[in-house]
C-alpha positions in Angstrom: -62.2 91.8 -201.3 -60.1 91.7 -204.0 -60.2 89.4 -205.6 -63.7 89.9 -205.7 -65.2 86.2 -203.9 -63.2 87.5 -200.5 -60.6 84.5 -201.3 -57.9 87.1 -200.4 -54.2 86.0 -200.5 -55.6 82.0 -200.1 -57.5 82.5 -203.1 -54.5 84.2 -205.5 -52.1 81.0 -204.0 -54.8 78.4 -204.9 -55.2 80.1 -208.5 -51.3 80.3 -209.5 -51.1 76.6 -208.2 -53.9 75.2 -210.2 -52.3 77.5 -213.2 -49.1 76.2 -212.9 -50.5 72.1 -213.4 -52.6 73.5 -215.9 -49.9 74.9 -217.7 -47.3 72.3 -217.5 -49.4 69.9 -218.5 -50.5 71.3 -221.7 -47.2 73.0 -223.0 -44.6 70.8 -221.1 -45.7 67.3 -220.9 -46.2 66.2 -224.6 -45.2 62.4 -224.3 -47.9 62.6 -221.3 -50.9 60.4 -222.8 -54.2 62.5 -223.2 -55.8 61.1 -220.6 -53.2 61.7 -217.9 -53.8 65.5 -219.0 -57.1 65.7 -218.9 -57.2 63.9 -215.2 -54.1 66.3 -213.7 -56.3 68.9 -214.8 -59.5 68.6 -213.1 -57.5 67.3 -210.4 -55.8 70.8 -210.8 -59.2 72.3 -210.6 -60.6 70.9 -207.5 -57.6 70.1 -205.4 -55.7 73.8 -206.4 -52.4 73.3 -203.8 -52.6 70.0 -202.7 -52.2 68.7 -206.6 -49.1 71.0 -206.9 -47.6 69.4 -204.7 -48.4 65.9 -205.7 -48.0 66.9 -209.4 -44.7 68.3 -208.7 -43.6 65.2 -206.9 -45.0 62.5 -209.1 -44.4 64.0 -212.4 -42.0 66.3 -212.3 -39.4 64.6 -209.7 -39.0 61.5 -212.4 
């Protein structure tokens, strides 16, 4: 267990995705409008990998 809930490797790939909205959001979206953020990120949150690749393809894509 090492990531101490037994998550394992699924667990670390759900984290860096749900870091990686988080983080985009916040430092490189600053003409997004503050609600937009705050809904990416608890989408980020719950959904982990399948709002990185729904973040990726609606917002950064344009």
């Amino acid at each position: 267990m090492i990531f101490g809930m037994g998550l394992g490797f699924g667990g670390l790939i759900a984290f860096i995705a749900a870091a990686w909205v988080i983080y985009d959001v916040l430092k490189n979206n600053k003409n997004m409008p503050q609600n937009h953020k705050i809904i990416w990120i608890i989408a980020a949150v719950i959904g982990n990998v399948l709002t990185a690749v729904a973040y990726y393809f609606i917002v950064k894509k344009k």
